[in-house]
N, C-alpha and C positions, 0 to 999 in steps of 0.2 A: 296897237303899239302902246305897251305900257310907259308910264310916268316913270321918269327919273327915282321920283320919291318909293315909289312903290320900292314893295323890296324883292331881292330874287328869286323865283319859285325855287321850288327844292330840287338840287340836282337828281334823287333819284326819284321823280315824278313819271309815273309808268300807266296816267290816266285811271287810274284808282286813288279815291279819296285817304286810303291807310297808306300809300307810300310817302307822303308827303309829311307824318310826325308819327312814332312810333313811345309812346310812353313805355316807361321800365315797368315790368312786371311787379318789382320788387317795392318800385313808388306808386300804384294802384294799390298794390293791399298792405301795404307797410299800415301798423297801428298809426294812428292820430296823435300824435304829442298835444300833451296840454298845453294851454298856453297861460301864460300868465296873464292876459288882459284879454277878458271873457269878451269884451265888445270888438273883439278885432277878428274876421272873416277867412277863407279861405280864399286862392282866388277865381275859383268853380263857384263861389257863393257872388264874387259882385261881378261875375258873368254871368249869371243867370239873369240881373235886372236887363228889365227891356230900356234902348235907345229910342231916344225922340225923332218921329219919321224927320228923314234928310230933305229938304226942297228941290237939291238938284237930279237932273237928271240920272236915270240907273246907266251904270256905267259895266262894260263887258267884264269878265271876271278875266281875270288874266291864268285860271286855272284851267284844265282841260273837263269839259262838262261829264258827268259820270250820267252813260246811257240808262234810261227807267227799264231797260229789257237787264240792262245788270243784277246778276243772282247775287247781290250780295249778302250774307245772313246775317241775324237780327245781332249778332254779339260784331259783329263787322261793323254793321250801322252805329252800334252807340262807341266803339272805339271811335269811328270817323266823324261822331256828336263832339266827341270829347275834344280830339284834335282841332276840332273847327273852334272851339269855344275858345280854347289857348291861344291859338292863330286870332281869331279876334282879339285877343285881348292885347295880344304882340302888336298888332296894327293899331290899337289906340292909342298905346302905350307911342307907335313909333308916330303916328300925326298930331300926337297932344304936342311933339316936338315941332318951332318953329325953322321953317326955311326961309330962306334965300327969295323965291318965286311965288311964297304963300298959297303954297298947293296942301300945306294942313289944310284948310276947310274944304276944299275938293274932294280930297281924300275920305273925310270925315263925311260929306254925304254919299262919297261912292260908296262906304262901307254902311250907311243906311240904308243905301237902297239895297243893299244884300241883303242886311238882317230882316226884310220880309214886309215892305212899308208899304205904302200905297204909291205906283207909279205916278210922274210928275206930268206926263203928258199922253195921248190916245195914238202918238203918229210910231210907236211902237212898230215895230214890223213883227210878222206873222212869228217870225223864226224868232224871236228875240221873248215873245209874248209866251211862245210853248216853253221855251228854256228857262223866262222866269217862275210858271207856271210850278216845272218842276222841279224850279229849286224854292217855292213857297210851301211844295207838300214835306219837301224834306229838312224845310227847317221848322216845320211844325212837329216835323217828329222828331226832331234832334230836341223841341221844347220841352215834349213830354217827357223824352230819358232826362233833360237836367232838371226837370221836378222831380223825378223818381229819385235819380241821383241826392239831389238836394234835402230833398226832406229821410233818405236815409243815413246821410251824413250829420242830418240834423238828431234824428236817434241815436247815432252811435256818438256824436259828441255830450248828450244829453247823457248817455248810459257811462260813457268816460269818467263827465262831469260831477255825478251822483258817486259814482266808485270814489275819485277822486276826493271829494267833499267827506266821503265815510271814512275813505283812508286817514284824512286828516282828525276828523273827530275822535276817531279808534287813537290817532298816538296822541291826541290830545288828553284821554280819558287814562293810557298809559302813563302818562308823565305825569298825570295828578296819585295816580297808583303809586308811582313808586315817589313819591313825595311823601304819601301818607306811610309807605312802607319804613321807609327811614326813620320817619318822626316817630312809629312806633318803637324800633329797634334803638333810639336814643332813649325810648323811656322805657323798655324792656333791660337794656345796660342798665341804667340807670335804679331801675328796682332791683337786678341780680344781683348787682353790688352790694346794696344794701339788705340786703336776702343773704350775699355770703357771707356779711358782716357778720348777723344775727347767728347765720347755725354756727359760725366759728365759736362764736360766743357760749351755745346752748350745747355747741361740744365740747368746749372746756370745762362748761358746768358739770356735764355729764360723764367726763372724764374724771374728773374729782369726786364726783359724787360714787360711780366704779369703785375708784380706790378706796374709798372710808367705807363702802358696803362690805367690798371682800375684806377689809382688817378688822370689822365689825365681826363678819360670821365668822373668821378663821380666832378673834380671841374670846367669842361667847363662849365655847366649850370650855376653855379655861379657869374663866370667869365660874362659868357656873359648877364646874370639881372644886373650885377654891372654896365655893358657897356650902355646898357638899361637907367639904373637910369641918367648915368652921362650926355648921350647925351642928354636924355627929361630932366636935370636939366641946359643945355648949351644952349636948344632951350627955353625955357622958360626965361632964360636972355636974349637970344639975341632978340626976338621976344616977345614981348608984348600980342599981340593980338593973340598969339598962345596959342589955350583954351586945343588941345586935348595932352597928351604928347603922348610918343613911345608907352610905356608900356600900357596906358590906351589903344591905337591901336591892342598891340599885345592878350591882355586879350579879347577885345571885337571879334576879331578873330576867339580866342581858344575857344569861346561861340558860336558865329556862326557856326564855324563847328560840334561843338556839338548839338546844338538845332537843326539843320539843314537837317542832315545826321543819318539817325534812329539807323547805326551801329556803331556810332565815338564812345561813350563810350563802349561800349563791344572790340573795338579795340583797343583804347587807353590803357585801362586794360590789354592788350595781351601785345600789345607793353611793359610796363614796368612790366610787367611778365618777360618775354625773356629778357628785359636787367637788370634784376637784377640779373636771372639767370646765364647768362653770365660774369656781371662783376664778380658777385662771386663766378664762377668757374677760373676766372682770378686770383683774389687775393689766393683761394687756393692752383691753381698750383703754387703761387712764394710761398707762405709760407710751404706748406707741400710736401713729395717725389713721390703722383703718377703719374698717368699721366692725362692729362688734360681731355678726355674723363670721367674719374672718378670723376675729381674734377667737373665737369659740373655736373654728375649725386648727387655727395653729395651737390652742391650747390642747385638743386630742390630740394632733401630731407628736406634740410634745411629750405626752402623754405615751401613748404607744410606742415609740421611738424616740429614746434617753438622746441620740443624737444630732436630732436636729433642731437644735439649740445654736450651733457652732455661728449659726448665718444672722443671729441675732444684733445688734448694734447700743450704747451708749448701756450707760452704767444702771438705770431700771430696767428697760427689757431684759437686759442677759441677769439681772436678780430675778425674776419675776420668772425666767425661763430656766432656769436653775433649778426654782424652787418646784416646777410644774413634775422636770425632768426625774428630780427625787421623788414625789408623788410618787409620780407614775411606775419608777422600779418597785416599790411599796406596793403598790396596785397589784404589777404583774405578778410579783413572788406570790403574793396571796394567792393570787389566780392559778397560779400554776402549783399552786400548795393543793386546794381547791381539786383541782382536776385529777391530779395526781392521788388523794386521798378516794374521789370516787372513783376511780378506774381501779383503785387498788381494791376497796367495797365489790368491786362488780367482780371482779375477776374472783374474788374473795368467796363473794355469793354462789361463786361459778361452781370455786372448788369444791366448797360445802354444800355442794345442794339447797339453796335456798332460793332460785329461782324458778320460774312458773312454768309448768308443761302445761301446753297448747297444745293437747293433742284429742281425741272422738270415738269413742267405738275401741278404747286401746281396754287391756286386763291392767288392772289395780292390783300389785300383792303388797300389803300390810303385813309388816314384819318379817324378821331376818329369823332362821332354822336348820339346822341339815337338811332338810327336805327341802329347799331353797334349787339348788342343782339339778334335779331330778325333776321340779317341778316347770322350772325352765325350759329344760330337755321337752319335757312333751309338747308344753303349749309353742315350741317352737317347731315338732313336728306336724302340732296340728294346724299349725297357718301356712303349712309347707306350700300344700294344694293352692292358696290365695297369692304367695308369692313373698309372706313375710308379714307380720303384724307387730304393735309395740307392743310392748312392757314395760309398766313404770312399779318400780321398787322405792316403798319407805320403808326408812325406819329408823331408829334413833342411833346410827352411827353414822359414821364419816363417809362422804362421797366416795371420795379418793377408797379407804379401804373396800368400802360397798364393790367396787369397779375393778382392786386389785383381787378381790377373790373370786368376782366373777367370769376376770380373766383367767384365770388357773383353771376353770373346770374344763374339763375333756369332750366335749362334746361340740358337734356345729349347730350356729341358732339357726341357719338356713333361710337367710333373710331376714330374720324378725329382729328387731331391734328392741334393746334392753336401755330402760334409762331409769337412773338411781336417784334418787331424791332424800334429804335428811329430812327427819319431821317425826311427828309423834301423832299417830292416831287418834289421838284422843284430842287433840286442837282441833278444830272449825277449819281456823285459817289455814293452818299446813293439809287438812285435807284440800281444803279449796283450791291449796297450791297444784295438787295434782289433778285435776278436774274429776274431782271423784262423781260429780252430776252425771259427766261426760261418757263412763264409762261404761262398759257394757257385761263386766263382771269383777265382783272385787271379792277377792279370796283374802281372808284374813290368818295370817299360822299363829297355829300356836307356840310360847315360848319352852325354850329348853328350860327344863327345870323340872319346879313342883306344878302337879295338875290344875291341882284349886288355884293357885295365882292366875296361873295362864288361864286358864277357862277365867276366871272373873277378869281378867285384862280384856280378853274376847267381847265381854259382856258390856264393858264398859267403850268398847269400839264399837258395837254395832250398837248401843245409845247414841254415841257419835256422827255415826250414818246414818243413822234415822231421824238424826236433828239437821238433817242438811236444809235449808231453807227453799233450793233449785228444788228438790227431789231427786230420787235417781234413779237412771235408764235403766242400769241394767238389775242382775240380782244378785245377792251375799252369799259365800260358801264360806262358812266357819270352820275351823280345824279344831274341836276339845278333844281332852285326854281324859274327860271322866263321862261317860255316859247321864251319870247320874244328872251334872250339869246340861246338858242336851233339851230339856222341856222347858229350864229358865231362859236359855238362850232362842229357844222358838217363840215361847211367848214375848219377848221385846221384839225379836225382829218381824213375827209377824211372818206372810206369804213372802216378804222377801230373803229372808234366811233358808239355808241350804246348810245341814250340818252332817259332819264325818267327823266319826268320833276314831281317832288312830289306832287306840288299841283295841277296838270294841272290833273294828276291822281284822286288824291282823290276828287277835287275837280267833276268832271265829275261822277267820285263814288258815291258822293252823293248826285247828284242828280238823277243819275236813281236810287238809292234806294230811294229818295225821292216819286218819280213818281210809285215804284214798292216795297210795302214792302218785306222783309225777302230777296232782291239782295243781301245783304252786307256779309250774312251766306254764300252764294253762291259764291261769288265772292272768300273769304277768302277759301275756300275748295280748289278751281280751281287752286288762282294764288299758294297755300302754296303747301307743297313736301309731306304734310302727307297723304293727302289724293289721290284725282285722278286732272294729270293735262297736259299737250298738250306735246305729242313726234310727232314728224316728223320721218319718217322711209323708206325705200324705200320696196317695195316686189313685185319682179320682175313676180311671179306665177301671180300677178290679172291684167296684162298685156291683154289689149282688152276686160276688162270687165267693166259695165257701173254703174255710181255710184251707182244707184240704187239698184243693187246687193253688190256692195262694203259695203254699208249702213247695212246689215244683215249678213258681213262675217265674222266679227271677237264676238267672245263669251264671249270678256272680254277686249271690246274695242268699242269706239263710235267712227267711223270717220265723222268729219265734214267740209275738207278742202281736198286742194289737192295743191300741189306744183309743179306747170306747171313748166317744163323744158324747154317748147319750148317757154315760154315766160319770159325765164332770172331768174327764181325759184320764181316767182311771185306765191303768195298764195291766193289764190280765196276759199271763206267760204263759207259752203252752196250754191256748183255748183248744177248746173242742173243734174237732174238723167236723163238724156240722156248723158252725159259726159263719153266718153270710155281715158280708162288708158290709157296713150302712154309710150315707152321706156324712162325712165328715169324721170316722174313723181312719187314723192313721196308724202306717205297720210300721213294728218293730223288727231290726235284722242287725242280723250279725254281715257286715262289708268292709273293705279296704277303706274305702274312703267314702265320705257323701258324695260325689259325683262319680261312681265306679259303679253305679248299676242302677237298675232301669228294668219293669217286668217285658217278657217277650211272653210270648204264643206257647199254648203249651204244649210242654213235648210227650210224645207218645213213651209211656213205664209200661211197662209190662207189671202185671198186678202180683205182688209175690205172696207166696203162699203164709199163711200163718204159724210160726214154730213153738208150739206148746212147753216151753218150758219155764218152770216155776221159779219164782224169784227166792234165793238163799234167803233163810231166814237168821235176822242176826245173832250175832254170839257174843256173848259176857266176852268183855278184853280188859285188857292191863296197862295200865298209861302212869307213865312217871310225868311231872312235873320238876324239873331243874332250874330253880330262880325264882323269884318272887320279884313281883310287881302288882301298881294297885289296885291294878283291876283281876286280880285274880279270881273271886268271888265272883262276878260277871262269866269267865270263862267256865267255871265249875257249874254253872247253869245251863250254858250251852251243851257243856258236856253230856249232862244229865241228860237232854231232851237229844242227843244225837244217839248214845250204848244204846245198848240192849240190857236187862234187868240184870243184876248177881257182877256190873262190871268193880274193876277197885281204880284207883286215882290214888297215885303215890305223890307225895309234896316234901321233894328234897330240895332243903335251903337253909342258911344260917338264920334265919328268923324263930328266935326263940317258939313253942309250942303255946305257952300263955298268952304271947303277943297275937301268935299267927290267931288262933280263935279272936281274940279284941277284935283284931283287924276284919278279917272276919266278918263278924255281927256289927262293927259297924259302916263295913262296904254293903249293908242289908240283908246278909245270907243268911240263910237259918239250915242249918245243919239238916235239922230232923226233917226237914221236908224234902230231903234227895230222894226221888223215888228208885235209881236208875244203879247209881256208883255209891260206891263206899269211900271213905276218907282216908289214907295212911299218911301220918307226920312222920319223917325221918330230920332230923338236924345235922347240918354236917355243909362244909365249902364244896362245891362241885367240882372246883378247881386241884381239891385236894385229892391225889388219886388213894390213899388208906381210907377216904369217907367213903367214896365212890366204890370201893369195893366190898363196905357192908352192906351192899344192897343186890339185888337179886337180876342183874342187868342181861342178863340171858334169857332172863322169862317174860322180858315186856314184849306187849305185840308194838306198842306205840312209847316213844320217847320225844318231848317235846323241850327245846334245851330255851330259856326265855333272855331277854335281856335284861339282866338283874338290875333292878332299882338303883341301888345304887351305885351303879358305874354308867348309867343309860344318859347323864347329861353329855357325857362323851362317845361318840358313834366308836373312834378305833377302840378305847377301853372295855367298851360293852362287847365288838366282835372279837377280841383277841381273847376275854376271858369264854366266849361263847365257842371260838375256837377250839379250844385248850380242851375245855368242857367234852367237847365231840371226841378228840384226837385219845382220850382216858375211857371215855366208854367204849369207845370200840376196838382199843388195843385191848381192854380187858374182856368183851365178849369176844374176841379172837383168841386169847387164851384160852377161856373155859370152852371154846370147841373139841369137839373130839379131834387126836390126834390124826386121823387118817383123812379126815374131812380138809383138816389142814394142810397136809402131803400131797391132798389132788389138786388140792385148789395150789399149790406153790407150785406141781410140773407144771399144769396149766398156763399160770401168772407168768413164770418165768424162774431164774434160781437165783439173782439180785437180791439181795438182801433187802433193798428197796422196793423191790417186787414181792417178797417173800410177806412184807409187812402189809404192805397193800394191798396184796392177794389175801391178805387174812381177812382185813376190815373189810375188803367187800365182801369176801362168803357173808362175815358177821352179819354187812349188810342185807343180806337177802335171808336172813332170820330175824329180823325187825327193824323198824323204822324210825328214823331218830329226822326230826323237824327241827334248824336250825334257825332261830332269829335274829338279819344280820342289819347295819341300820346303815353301814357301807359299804355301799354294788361295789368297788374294789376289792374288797373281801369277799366276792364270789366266784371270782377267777380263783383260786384256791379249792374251793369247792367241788366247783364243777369240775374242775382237773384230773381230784382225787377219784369221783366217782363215790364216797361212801355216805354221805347225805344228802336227803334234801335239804332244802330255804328258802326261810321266808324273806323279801327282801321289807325290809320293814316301811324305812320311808323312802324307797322307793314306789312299793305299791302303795301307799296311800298318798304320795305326789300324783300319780297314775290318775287315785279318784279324783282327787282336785280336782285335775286339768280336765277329766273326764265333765264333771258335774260344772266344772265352770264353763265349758264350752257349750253344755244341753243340762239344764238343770233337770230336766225328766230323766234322765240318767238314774238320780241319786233312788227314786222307786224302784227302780230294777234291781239295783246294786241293795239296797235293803232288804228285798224278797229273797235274792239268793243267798243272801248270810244270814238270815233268819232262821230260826230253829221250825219255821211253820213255813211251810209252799215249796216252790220251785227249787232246784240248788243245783249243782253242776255235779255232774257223776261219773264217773271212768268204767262205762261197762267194757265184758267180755266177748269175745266176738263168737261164740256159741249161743249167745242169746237173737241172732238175726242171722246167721249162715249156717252152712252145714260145711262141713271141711270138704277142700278144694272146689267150691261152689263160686262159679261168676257172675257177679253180678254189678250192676251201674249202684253210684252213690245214691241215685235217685230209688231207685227202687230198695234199697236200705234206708232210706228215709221212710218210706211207703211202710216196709214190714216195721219199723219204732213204732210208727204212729199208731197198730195195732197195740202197741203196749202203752199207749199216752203218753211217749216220749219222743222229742226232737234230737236227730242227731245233729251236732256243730261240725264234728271232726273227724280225726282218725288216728291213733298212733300206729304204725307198723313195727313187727314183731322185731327187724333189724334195724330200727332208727331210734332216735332218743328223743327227739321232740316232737310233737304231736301238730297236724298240719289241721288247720281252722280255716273253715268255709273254701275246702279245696276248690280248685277247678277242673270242667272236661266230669262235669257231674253225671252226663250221659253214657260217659265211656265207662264202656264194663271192664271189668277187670279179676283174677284170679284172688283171692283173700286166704290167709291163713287163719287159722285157729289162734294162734297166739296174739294176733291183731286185738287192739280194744279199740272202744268209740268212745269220743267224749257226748254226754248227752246231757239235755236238760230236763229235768223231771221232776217228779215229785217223792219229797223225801220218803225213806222208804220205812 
């Protein structure tokens, strides 16, 4: 029976020690609050000290005993440690309280003798002895958990404790931080203050000090003209005889280095760019509050742009921005003066040719001629094949005209581009302008005029070229007009000069057309690009084969040369068909183009017979001369060594008799050593038809009409009187024909009175041969129309040679051997000399039956055609030949 005092077991007491106090989850592991008074305990800490044993007897628990077969688990046990420890301390808590009956100390030992003491007496009974027994095991183990407990409460308040104690020293060490923080920042104010006093001050200074610099440098200049004035006005008192003053010295200076130095004004300009900029970032900075840096950069703005000034404020900035604003338009006009003058220079340069061709591998022609168009003409047919090559043209006139006449000529460049340049030969630098280093042939013409000038102008251009400092790539073709000048002009230029003397040419021209009608159609084929004309080529496969097979290898090609290596690339025409190819021997041919053939395999000729017939032996003829020019004495040489002995050379022309000998003997000629022709002077205008018919024009075999000296600086002048010339002689050998000769030839012709005249001049025609010298190809339409002469085209064919020689300078050897009075020459045989009538045969085997006679055939004229066809093709194919056919061959003069 429990005591009054005791207090009431728990209602929901279910004989398990955990029903009787349940602690909150939440107040087991809640953190530990600090406390403010470190010596004050939890109350798990003064439950854990042990009670002093109780004297009185152990008294029954008024609790339900929990059985030792009970599985209770070890987290169950120290719950029901904990609850018991609380519960103790609620009962001391309730018996420290006094009663009524004074059952406090009863109580206070019945609660000893729980807590695990030594019983008071032995009369214990059995059941009472095993129930204290075990509840003495299980309050030893409820001891051990509130050590356990205990001393990790006492860590984690310790671990608390330490945080807690750091926490504090941590804001302790903060609060001193920002104590020192403040006091710095009161003595950091404190010095800024006195820091912004200071720059205020060092920029007022400095702002003043701005101002007096920029009024300094903007009135030195002033200053120092006034100084100027004063002392050239003190030397001109003191000195009489003194003309120049300072100032006139110092301007004439400021102009030298100007006109002198190409970049002074573009630099002067910069210069007071920069100090205007400058000053008037000076005056900014005294008058306005930023910093100079700025005012520099509003001073350009100012500067560049007159308007933005408007944004300015108080009465020195908008002076100062005023004055920046005038500058600067000052500036700019100059500037745009400046620009304007160069871009006018440039365009300038543009028009006149004075600037620089950048171009490699182009043709150089030096100096302006009629032969100009013609020469154009070809080297633009021969870069056809490449797809177009340049051409740079000097010479001492204007671009602009250079370009308008070059557009007027009739013909297409076919790709090639033409570019003009003004410049004089004979400069350094204007060759340099055109990269004459660069070039890979430079053709020099001769001028219209008198010879000896031009030839010594030649002379003095290729001194020019030979003084180039680069060197030059490629090689010189001179054009002179007096043969005689020809070995002074080889000796300065040396292996790289290349010379074609004009008349030495044509003239030679026309006389073997003289001596060989239809040559001139021939010639004009060969030397021109359009047609077929001489490549040298090397082809290492015909190596140990003998010309004579060489001669039938290629199918689209005539070779008639060979370039002996072993004798220094000497070229030898119409060698021996015993001649075997050596290494490094190259063939000469006659082909379309250098990439139009290629030897093939050889084809089977049938071997044609040999035709024994004798070569005519020549006959004394009769040749007039109509015109004079100065190489005539040249030409009467040739002559010589081409007639046959007993010939005569008639020389009709207004040139005095006394003169014509001067001339003469001092063109070198010596009369008495003609072995060949005799001399006839006649006087008289060619033009004039009563001179022209005191001469015997019925009986010439050959008439050769010249372009007279002096009318030959002008191409129409020289062919219209050359015209005229032609149109008088052969209306008059049309007269002195017999009357019935005349009547056939007019039913024939036609009954046109225009026919009638025309039908004359050609019979006249085919009674001898008249060689017409013309110097403009427009003036051969005319010609050929008529039918009643041949023509030479003058500078047309020796434009032909040019281009020729300037494309393959080995050219110019062949081209000398065949107008030579000695070797090779072109010949128009007859076609009874290799067939028999109505006889077929292939081209090839007509080549076969020449080479019996040491002649190469090129060609062929047919008896019903007018132009003769060169290096035909289908050379295998045989074909039926007339008698009246000729061949054009190459051979040896006969």
């Amino acid at each position: 029976m429990p005591l009054e005092t005791d207090p009431p077991p728990p209602s929901t007491a279910t004989g398990s020690s955990r029903d009787w106090f349940f602690p909150s989850p939440a107040y087991i592991h809640s953190p530990v609050k600090p406390q403010k008074n470190p010596r004050k305990f939890t109350t798990s800490s003064r439950i854990s000290r042990p009670y002093p044993p109780d004297p009185r007897p152990p008294r029954i628990s008024p609790f339900r005993e929990v059985p030792s077969s009970d599985p209770t688990p070890e987290k169950d046990l120290n719950y029901a440690g904990i609850r018991r420890r609380v519960d103790l301390a609620r009962r001391r808590e309730i018996r420290s309280k006094p009663n009524e009956n004074g059952a406090a100390s009863g109580r206070k030992s019945e609660v000893t003798g729980v807590s695990g003491t030594k019983p008071a007496s032995s009369c214990i009974s059995a059941e009472k002895e095993s129930t204290s027994k075990n509840f003495i095991g299980s309050s030893c183990r409820g001891l051990k958990i509130r050590w356990k407990t205990a001393i990790l409460a006492a860590i984690l308040i310790t671990v608390f404790s330490s945080l807690l104690h750091r926490n504090f020293s941590l804001q302790n060490q903060v609060n001193e931080l920002q104590d020192q923080i403040s006091k710095c920042n009161i003595s950091f104010d404190a010095t800024n203050s006195i820091k912004q006093e200071s720059d205020h001050h060092l920029s007022k200074n400095l702002k003043i000090l701005s101002l007096v610099l920029s009024v300094t440098i903007l009135s030195t200049p002033l200053l120092i003209f006034k100084y100027i004035d004063h002392v050239s006005k003190s030397r001109s008192l003191d000195n009489v005889s003194e003309e120049v003053s300072l100032s006139k010295q110092l301007a004439y200076r400021v102009d030298a280095f100007l006109s002198v130095h190409p970049y002074a004004k573009p630099l002067a300009l910069l210069v007071a760019t920069l100090l205007l900029i400058c000053l008037g970032g000076l005056s900014l900075f005294g008058v306005t509050d930023g910093s100079l840096a700025e005012c520099l950069w509003l001073s350009w703005t100012y500067v560049a742009d007159s308007g933005n000034h408007t944004d300015s404020e108080g009465i020195g900035w908008r002076l100062v921005s005023v004055s920046i604003s005038f500058g600067g338009m000052l500036i700019f006009a100059m500037m745009l003066g400046l620009v304007s003058d160069s871009i006018s220079e440039k365009l300038d340069s543009l028009r006149k040719g004075r600037s620089e061709v950048v171009e490699q591998n182009h043709t150089l022609i030096l100096g302006w001629s009629d032969k100009l168009g013609s020469l154009l003409n070809q080297l633009a047919i021969a870069n056809e094949s490449l797809g177009g090559g340049i051409v740079v043209v000097m010479a001492e006139r204007d671009k602009e005209e250079m370009e308008l006449d070059i557009g007027k000529m009739e013909f297409n460049f076919k790709g090639t581009s033409v570019i003009c340049r003004s410049g004089s030969p004979l400069i350094l630098a204007d060759l340099k302008k055109v990269s004459v280093s660069k070039a890979r042939a430079i053709i020099v013409l001769a001028e219209d005029g008198n010879a000896d000038q031009s030839d010594a102008r030649a002379l003095r251009t290729v001194l020019s070229l030979t003084g180039v400092k680069e060197g030059l790539r490629g090689h010189i073709v001179v054009e002179l007009g007096d043969l005689d000048n020809e070995v002074l002009v080889k000796l300065v230029g040396g292996d790289l000069v290349e010379t074609v003397v004009a008349h030495d040419v044509i003239g030679r021209l026309m006389i073997q057309c003289a001596r060989q009608p239809g040559l001139a159609q021939i010639w004009e084929d060969i030397l021109g690009f359009e047609n077929c004309e001489f490549y040298i080529k090397r082809w290492p496969q015909l190596d140990g084969m003998q010309f004579e097979d060489i001669l039938i290898s290629f199918p689209d090609a005539i070779p008639c040369g060979i370039k002996v290596a072993s004798r220094g690339g000497k070229i030898i025409l119409n060698p021996d068909d015993s001649y075997v190819l050596q290494e490094g021997d190259e063939i000469l041919v006659i082909a379309e183009d250098d990439d139009t053939y290629s030897p093939a395999t050889l084809p089977t000729v049938k071997e044609a017979s040999l035709i024994h017939i004798s070569r005519p032996t020549r006959k004394p003829q009769k040749i007039l001369l109509c015109g004079w020019r100065r190489d005539v004495d040249d030409m009467i040489v040739v002559l010589d060594a081409f007639l046959a002995p007993g010939s005569e050379l008639w020389m009709f022309n207004d040139v005095l008799e006394k003169e014509r000998e001067k001339k003469l003997i001092d063109g070198g000629l010596d009369i008495n050593r003609l072995m060949n022709i005799s001399l006839v002077n006649r006087e008289g205008n060619a033009v004039i038809r009563r001179h022209l018919e005191s001469l015997p024009l019925q009986s010439f075999d050959s008439i050769l009409i010249l372009a007279d000296e002096s009318v030959e600086d002008s191409a129409i002048q020289a062919d219209s009187r050359s015209l005229a010339t032609l149109l008088l002689i052969r209306d008059i050998q049309a007269k002195r024909l017999p009357y019935r000769d005349a009547m056939v030839t007019q039913v024939h012709r036609g009954s046109s009175s225009q026919g009638s005249w025309i039908g004359e001049m050609q019979q006249a025609s085919d009674k001898s041969v008249i060689i017409s010298e013309i110097l403009d190809p427009r003036t051969k339409n005319l010609l050929s129309m008529s039918k009643i002469s041949d023509y030479v085209l003058s500078n047309e064919l020796v434009s032909m040679a040019l281009a020729m020689v300037a494309e393959d300078r080995q050219i110019n050897d062949v081209l000398e051997e065949l107008f030579a009075e000695e070797g090779n020459e072109m010949h128009i045989r007859q076609a009874d000399l290799y067939l028999r009538d109505g006889e077929e045969l292939s081209f090839y085997e007509i080549l076969l039956r020449a080479r019996q006679r040491r002649e190469i055939v090129i060609g062929y004229r047919l008896a019903n055609s007018e132009r003769a066809v060169i290096n035909p093709p289908a050379k295998g194919e045989r074909r039926r030949w007339s008698m009246k056919d000729v061949f054009v061959v190459i051979a040896e003069k006969d």
